[in-house]
N, CA, C and O atoms as a GROMACS GRO file, in nm:
protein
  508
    1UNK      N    1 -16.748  14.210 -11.579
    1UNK     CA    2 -16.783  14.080 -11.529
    1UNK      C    3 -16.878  14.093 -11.411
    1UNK      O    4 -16.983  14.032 -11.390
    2UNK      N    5 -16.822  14.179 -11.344
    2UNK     CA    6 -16.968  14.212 -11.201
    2UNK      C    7 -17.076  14.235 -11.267
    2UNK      O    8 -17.168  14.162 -11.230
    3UNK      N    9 -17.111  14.325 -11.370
    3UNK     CA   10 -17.224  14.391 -11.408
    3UNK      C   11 -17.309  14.238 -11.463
    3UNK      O   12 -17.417  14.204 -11.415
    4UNK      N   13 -17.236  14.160 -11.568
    4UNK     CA   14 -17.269  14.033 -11.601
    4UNK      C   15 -17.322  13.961 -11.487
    4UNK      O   16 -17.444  13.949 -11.485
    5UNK      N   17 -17.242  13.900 -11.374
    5UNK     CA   18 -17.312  13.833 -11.236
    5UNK      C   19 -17.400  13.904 -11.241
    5UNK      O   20 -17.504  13.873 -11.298
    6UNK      N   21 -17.380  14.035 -11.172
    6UNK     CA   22 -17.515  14.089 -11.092
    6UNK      C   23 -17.636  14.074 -11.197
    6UNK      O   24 -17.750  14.071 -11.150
    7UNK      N   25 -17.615  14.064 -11.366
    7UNK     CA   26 -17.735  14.045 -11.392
    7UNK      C   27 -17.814  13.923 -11.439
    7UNK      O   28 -17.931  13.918 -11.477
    8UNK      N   29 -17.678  13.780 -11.420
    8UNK     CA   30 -17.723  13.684 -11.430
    8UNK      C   31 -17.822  13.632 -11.326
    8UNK      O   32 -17.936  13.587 -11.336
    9UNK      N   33 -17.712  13.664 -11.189
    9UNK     CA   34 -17.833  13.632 -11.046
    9UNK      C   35 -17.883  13.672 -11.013
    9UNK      O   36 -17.974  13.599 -10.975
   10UNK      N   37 -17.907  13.836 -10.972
   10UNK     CA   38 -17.985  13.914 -10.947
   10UNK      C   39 -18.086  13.938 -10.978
   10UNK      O   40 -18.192  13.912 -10.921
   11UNK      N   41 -18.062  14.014 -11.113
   11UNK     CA   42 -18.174  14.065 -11.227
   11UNK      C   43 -18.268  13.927 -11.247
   11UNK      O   44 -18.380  13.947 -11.200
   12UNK      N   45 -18.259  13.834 -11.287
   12UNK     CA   46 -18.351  13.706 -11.342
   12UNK      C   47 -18.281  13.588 -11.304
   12UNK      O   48 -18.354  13.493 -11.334
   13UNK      N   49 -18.208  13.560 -11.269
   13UNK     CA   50 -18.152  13.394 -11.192
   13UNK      C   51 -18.116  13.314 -11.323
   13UNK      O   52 -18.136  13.334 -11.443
   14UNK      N   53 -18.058  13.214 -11.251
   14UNK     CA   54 -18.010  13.105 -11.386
   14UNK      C   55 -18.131  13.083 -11.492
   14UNK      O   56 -18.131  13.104 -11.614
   15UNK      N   57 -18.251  13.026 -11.392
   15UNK     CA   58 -18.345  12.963 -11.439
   15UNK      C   59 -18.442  13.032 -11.568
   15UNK      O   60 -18.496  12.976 -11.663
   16UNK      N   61 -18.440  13.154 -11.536
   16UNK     CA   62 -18.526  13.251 -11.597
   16UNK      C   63 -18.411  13.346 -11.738
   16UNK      O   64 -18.436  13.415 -11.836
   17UNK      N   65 -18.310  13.305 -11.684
   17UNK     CA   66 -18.231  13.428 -11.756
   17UNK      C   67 -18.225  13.367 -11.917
   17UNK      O   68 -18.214  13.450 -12.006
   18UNK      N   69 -18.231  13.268 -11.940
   18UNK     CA   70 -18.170  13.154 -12.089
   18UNK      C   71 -18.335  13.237 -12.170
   18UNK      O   72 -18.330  13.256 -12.291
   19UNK      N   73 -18.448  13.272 -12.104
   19UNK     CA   74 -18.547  13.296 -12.162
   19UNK      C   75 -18.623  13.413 -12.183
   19UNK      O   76 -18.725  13.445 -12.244
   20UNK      N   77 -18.528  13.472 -12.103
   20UNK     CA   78 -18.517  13.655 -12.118
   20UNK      C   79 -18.458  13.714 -12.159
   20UNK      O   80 -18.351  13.748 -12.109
   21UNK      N   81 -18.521  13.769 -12.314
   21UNK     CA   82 -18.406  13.814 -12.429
   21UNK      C   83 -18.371  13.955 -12.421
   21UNK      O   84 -18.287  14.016 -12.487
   22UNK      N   85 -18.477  14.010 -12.300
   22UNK     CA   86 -18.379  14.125 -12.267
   22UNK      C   87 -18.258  14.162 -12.230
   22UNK      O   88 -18.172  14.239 -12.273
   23UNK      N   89 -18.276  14.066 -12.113
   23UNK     CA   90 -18.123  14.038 -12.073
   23UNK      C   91 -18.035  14.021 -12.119
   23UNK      O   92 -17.933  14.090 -12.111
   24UNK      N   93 -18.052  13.919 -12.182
   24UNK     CA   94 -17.938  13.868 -12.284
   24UNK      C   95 -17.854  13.992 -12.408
   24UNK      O   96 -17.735  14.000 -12.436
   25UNK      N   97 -17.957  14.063 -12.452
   25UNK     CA   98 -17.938  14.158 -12.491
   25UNK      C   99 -17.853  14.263 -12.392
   25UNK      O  100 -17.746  14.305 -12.434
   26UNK      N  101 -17.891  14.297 -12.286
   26UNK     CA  102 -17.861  14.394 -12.200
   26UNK      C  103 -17.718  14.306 -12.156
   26UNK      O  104 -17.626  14.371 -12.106
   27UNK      N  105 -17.706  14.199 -12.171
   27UNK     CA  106 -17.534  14.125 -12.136
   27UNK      C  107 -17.447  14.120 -12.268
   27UNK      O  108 -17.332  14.163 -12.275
   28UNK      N  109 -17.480  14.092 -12.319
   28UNK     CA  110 -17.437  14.088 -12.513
   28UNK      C  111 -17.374  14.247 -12.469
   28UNK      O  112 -17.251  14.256 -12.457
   29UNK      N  113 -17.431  14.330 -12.454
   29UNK     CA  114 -17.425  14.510 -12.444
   29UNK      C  115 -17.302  14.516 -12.400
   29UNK      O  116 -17.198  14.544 -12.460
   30UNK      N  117 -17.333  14.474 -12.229
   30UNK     CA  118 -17.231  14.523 -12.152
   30UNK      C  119 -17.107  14.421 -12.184
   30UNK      O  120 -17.016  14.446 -12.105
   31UNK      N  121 -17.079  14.334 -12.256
   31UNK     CA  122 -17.004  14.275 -12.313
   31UNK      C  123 -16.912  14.303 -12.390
   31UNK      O  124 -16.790  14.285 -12.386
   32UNK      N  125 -17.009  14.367 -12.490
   32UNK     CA  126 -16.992  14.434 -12.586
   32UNK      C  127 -16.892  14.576 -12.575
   32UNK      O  128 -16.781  14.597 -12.624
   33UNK      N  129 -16.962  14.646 -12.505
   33UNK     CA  130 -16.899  14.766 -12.419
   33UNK      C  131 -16.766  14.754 -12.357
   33UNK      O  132 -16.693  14.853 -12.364
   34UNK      N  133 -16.720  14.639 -12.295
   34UNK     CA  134 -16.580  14.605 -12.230
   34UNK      C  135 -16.497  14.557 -12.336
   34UNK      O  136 -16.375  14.564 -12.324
   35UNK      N  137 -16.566  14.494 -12.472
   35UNK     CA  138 -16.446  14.472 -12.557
   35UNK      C  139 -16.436  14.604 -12.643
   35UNK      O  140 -16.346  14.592 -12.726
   36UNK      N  141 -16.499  14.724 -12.650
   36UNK     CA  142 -16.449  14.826 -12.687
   36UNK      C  143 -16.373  14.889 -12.623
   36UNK      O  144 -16.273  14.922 -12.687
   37UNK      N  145 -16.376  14.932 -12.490
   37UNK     CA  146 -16.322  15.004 -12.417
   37UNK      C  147 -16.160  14.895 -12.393
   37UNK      O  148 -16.065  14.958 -12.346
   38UNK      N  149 -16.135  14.734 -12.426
   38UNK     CA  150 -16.056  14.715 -12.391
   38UNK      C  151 -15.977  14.690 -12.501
   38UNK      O  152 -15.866  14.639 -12.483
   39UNK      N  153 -16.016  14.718 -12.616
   39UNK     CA  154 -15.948  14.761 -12.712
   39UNK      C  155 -15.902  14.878 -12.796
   39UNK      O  156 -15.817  14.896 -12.883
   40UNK      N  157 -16.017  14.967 -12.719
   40UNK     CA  158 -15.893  15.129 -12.730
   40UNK      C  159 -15.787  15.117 -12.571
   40UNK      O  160 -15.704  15.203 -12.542
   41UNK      N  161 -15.803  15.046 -12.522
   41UNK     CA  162 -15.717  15.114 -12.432
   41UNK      C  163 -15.586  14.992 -12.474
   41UNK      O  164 -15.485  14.983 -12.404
   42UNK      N  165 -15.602  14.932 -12.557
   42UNK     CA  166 -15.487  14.828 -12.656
   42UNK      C  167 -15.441  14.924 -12.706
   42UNK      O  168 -15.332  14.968 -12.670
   43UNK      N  169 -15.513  14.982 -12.804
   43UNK     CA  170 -15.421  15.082 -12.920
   43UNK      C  171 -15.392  15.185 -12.853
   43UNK      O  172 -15.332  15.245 -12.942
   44UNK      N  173 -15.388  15.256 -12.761
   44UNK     CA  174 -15.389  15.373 -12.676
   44UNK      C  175 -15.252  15.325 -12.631
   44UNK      O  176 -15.161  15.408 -12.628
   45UNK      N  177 -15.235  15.228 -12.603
   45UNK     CA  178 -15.047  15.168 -12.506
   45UNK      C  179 -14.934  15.199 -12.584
   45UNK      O  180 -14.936  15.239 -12.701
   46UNK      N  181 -14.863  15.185 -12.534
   46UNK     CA  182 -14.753  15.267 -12.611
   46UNK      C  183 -14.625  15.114 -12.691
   46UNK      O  184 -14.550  15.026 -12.647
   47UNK      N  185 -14.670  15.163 -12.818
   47UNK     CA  186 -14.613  15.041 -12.877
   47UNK      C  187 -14.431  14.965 -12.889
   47UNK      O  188 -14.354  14.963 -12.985
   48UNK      N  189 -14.412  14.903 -12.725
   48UNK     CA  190 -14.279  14.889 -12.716
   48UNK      C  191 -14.257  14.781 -12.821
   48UNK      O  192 -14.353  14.724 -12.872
   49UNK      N  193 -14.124  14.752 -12.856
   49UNK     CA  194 -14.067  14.678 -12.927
   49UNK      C  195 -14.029  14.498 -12.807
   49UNK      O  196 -13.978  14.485 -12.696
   50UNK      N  197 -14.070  14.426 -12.877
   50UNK     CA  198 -14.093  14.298 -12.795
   50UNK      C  199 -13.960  14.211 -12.842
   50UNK      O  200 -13.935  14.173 -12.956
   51UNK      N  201 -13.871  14.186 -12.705
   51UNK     CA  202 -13.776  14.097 -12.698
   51UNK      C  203 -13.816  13.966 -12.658
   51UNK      O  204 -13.930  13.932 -12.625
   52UNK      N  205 -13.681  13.871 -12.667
   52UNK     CA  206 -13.723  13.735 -12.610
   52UNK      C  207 -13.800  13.720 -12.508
   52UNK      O  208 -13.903  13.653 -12.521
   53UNK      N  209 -13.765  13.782 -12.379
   53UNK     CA  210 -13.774  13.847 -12.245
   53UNK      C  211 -13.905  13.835 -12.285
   53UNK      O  212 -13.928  13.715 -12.273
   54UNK      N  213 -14.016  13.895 -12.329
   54UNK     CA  214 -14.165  13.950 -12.294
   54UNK      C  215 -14.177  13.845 -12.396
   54UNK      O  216 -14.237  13.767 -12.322
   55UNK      N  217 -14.168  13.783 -12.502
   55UNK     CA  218 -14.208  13.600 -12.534
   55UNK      C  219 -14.248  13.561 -12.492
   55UNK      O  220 -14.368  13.532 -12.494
   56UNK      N  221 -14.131  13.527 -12.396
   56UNK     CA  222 -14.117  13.415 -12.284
   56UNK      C  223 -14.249  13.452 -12.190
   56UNK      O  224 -14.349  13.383 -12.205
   57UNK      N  225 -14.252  13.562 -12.091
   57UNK     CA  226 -14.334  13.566 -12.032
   57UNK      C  227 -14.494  13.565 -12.074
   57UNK      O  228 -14.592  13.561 -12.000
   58UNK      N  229 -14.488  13.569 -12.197
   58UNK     CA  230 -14.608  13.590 -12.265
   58UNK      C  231 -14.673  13.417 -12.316
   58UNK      O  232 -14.791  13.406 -12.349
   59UNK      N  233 -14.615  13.340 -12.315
   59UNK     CA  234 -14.620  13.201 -12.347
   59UNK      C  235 -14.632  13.147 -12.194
   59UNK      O  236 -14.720  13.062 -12.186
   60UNK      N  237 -14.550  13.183 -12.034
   60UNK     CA  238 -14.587  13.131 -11.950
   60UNK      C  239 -14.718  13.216 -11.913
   60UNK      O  240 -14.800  13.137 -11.866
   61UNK      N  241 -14.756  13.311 -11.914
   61UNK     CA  242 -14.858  13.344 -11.894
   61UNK      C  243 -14.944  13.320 -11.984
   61UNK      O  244 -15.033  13.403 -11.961
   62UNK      N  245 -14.974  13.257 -12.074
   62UNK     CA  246 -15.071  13.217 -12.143
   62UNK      C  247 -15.101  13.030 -12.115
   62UNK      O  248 -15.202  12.959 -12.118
   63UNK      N  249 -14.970  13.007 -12.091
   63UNK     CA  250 -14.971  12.861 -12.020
   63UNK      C  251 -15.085  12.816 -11.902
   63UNK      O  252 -15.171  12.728 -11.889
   64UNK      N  253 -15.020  12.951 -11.813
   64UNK     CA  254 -15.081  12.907 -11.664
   64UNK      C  255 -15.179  12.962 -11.660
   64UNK      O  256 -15.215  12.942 -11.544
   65UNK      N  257 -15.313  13.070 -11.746
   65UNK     CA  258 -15.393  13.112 -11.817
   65UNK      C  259 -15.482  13.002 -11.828
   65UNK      O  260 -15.592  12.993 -11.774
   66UNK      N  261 -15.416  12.902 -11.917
   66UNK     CA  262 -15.513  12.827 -12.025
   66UNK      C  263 -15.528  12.715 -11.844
   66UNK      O  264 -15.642  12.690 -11.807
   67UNK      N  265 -15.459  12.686 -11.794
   67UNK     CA  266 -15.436  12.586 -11.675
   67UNK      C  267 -15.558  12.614 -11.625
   67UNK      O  268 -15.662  12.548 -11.628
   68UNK      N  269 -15.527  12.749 -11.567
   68UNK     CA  270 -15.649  12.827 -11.479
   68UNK      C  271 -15.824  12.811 -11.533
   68UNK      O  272 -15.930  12.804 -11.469
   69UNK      N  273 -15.799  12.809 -11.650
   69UNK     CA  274 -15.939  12.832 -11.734
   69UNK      C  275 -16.007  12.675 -11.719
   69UNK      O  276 -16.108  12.663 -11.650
   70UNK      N  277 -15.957  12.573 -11.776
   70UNK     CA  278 -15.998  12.486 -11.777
   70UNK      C  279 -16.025  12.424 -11.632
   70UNK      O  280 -16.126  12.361 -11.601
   71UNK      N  281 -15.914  12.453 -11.546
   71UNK     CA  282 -15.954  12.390 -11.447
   71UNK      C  283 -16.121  12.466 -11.365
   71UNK      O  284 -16.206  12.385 -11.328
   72UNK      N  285 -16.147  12.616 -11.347
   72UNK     CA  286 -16.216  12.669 -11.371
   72UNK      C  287 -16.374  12.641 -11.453
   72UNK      O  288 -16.493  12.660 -11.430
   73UNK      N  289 -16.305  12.595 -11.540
   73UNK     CA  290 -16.432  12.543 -11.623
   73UNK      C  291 -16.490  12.413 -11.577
   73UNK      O  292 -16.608  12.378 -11.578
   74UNK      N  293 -16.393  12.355 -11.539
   74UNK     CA  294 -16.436  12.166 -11.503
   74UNK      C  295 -16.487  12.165 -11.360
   74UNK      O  296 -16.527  12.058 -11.316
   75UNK      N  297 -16.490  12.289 -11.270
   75UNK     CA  298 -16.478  12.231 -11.158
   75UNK      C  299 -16.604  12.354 -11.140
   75UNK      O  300 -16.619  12.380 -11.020
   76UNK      N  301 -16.707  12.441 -11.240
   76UNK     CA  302 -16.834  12.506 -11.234
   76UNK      C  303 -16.871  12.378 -11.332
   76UNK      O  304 -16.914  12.298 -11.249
   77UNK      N  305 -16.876  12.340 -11.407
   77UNK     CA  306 -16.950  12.209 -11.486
   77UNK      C  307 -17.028  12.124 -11.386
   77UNK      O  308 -17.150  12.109 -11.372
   78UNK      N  309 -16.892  12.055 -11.301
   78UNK     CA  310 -16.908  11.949 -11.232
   78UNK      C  311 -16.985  12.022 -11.075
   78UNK      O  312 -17.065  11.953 -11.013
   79UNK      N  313 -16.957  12.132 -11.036
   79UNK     CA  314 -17.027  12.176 -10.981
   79UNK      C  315 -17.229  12.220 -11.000
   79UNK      O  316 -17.318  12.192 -10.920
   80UNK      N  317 -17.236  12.273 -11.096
   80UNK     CA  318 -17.358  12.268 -11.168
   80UNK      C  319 -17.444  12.086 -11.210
   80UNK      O  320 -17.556  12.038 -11.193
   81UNK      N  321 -17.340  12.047 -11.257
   81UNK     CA  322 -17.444  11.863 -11.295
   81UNK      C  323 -17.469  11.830 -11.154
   81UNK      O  324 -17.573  11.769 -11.131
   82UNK      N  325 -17.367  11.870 -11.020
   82UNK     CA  326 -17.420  11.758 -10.933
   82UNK      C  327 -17.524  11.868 -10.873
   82UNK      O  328 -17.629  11.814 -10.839
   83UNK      N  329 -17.518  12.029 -10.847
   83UNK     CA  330 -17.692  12.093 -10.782
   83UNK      C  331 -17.767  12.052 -10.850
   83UNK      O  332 -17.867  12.021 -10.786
   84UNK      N  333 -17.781  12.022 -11.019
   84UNK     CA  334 -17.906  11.998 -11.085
   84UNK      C  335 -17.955  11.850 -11.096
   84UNK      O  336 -18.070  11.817 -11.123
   85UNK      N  337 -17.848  11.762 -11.069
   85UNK     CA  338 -17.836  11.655 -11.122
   85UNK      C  339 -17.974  11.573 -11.061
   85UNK      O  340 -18.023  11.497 -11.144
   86UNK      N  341 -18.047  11.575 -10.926
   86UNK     CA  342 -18.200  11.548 -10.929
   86UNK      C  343 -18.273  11.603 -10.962
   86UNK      O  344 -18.375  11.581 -10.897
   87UNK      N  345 -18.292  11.700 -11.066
   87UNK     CA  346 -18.405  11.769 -11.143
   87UNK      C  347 -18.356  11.672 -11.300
   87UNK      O  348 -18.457  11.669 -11.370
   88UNK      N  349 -18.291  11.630 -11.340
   88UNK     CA  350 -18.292  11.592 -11.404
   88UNK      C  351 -18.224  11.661 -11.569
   88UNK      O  352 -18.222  11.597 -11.674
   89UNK      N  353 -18.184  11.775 -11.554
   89UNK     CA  354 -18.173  11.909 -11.692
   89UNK      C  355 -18.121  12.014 -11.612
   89UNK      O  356 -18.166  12.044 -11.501
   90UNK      N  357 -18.034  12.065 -11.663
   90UNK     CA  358 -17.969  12.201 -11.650
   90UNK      C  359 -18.016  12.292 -11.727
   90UNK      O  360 -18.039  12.279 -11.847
   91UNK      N  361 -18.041  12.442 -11.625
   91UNK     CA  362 -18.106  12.519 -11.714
   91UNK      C  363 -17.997  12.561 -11.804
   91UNK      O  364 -17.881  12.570 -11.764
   92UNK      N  365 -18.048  12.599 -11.972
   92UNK     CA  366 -17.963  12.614 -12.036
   92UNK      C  367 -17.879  12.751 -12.024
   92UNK      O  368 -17.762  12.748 -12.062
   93UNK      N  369 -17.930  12.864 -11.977
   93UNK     CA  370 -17.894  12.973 -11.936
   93UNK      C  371 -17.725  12.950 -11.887
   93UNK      O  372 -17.642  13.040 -11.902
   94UNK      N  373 -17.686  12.797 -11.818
   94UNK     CA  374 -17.530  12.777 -11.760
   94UNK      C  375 -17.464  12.826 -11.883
   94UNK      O  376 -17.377  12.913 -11.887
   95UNK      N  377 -17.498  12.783 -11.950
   95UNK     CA  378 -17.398  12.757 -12.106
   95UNK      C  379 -17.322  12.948 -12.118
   95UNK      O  380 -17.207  12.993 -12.115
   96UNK      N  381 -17.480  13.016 -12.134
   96UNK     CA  382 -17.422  13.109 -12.137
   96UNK      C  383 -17.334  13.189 -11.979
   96UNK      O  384 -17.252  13.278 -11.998
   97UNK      N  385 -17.349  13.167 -11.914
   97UNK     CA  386 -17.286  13.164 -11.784
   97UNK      C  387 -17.112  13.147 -11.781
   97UNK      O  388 -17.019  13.214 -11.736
   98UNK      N  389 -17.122  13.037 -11.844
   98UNK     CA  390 -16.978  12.981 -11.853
   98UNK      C  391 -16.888  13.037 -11.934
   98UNK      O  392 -16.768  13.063 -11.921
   99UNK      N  393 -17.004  13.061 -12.066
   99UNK     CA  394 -16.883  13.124 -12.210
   99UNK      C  395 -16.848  13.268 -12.178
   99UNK      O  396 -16.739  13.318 -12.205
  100UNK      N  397 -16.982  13.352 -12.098
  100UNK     CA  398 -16.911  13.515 -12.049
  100UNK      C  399 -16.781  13.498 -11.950
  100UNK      O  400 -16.664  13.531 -11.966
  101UNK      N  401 -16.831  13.450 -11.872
  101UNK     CA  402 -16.733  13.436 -11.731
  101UNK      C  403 -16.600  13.361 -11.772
  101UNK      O  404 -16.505  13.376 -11.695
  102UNK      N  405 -16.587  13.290 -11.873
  102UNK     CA  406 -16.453  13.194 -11.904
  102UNK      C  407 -16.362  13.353 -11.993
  102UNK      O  408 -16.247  13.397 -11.987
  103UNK      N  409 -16.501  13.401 -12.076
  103UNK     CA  410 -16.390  13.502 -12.189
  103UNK      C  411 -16.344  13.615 -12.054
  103UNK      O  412 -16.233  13.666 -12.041
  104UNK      N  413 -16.422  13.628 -11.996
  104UNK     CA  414 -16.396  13.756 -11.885
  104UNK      C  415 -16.244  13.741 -11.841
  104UNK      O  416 -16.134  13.790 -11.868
  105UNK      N  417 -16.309  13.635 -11.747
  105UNK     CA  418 -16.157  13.563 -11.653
  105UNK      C  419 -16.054  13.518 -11.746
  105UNK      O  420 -15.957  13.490 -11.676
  106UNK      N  421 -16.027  13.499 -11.866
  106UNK     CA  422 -15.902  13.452 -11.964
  106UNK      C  423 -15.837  13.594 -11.969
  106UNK      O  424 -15.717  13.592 -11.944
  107UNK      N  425 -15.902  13.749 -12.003
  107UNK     CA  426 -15.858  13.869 -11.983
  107UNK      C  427 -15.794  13.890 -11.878
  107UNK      O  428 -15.674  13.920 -11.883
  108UNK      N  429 -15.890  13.872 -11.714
  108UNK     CA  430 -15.825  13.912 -11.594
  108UNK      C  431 -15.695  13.832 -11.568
  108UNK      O  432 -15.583  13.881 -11.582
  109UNK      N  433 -15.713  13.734 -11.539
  109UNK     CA  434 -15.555  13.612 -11.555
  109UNK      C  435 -15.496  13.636 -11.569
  109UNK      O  436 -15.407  13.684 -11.498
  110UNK      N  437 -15.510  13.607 -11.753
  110UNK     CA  438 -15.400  13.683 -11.802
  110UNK      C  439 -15.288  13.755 -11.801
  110UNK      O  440 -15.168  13.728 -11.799
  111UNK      N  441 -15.382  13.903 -11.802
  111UNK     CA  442 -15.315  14.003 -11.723
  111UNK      C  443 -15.208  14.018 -11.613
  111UNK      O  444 -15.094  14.063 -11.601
  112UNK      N  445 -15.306  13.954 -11.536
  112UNK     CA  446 -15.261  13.959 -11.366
  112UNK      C  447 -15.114  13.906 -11.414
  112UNK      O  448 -15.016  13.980 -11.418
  113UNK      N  449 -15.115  13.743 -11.456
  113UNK     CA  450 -14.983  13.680 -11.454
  113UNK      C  451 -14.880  13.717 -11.511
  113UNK      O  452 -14.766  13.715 -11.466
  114UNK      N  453 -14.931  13.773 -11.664
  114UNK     CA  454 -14.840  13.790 -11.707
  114UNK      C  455 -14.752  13.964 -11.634
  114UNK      O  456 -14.638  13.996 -11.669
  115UNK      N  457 -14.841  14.054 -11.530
  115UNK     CA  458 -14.770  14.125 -11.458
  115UNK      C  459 -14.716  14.103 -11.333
  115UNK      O  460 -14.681  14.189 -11.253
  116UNK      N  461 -14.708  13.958 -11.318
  116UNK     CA  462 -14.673  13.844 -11.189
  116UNK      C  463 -14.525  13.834 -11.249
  116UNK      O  464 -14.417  13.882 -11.214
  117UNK      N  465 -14.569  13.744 -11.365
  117UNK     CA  466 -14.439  13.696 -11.408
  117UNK      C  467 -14.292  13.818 -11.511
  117UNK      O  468 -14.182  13.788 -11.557
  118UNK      N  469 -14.357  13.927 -11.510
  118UNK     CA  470 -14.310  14.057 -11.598
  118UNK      C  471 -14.214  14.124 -11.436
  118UNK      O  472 -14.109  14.188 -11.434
  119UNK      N  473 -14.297  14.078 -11.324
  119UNK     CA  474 -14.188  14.152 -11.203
  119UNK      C  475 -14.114  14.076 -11.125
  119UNK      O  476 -14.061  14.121 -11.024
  120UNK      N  477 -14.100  13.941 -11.169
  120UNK     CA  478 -14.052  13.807 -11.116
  120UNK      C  479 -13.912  13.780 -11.185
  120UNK      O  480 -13.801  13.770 -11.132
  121UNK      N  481 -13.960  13.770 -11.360
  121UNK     CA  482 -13.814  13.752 -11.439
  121UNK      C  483 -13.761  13.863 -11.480
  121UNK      O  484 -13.814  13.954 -11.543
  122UNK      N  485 -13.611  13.848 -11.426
  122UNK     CA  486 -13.553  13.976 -11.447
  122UNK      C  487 -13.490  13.938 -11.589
  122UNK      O  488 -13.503  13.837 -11.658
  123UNK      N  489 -13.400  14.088 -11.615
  123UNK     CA  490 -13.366  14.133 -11.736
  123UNK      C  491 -13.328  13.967 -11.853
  123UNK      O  492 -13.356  13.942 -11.970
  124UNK      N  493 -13.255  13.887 -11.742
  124UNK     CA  494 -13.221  13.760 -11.836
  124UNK      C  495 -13.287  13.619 -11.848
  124UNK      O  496 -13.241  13.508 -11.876
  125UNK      N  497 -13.424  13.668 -11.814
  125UNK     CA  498 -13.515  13.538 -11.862
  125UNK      C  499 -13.494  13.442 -11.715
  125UNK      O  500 -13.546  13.332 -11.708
  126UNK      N  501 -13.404  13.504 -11.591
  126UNK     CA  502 -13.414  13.399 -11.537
  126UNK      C  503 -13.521  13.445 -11.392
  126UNK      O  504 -13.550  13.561 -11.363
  127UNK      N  505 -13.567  13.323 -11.319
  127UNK     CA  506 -13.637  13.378 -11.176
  127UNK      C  507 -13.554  13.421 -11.044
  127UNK      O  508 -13.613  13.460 -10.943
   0.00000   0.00000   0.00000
């Protein structure tokens, strides 16, 4: 996800980036690259057997996940219409902005919570 920023703003800016298919290419890549590496290191884990217990936490962490995302999403939207909103057009480059950074951050979250909520509920589902 850094490598993505640094080459949305850095490398070519919002404005320029929707029309530079290098880039896009060179983000597609490194994209690309993190869903390999984060899917051998899926099959690489050691395949425990899943009780109610890790369900449960797996449904609130996907809950407060999906919470996070949208709110996330509504509040760079609404942030973006009102900087652009006297030019009249958003460069289209946001679009892709939003869909890397939303799939990124649904991974990190995720994660995080569901190892929030994995050291929170003990053995009997309760807090």
């Amino acid at each position: 996800m850094i490598a993505f920023i640094a080459l949305f703003f850095i490398v070519s800016g919002p404005t320029e980036w929707g029309t530079d298919s290098n880039i896009k290419l060179i983000s597609a890549v490194v994209f690309g690259i993190g869903y390999v590496v984060f899917f051998f290191v899926q099959s690489k884990g050691k395949k425990a057997k899943k009780n109610e217990r890790d369900y449960l936490i797996e449904l609130k962490s996907s809950n407060a996940t999906l919470i996070v995302i949208l709110i996330y999403v509504f509040l760079l939207c609404i942030s973006i219409f009102v900087y652009y909103e006297n030019d009249g057009s958003v460069p289209v480059s946001w679009m892709w902005f939003i869909a890397y950074t939303s799939v990124f951050l649904t991974y990190i979250i995720n994660s995080g919570i569901y190892l929030w909520y994995e050291k929170r509920i003990d053995g009997s589902g309760k807090h």
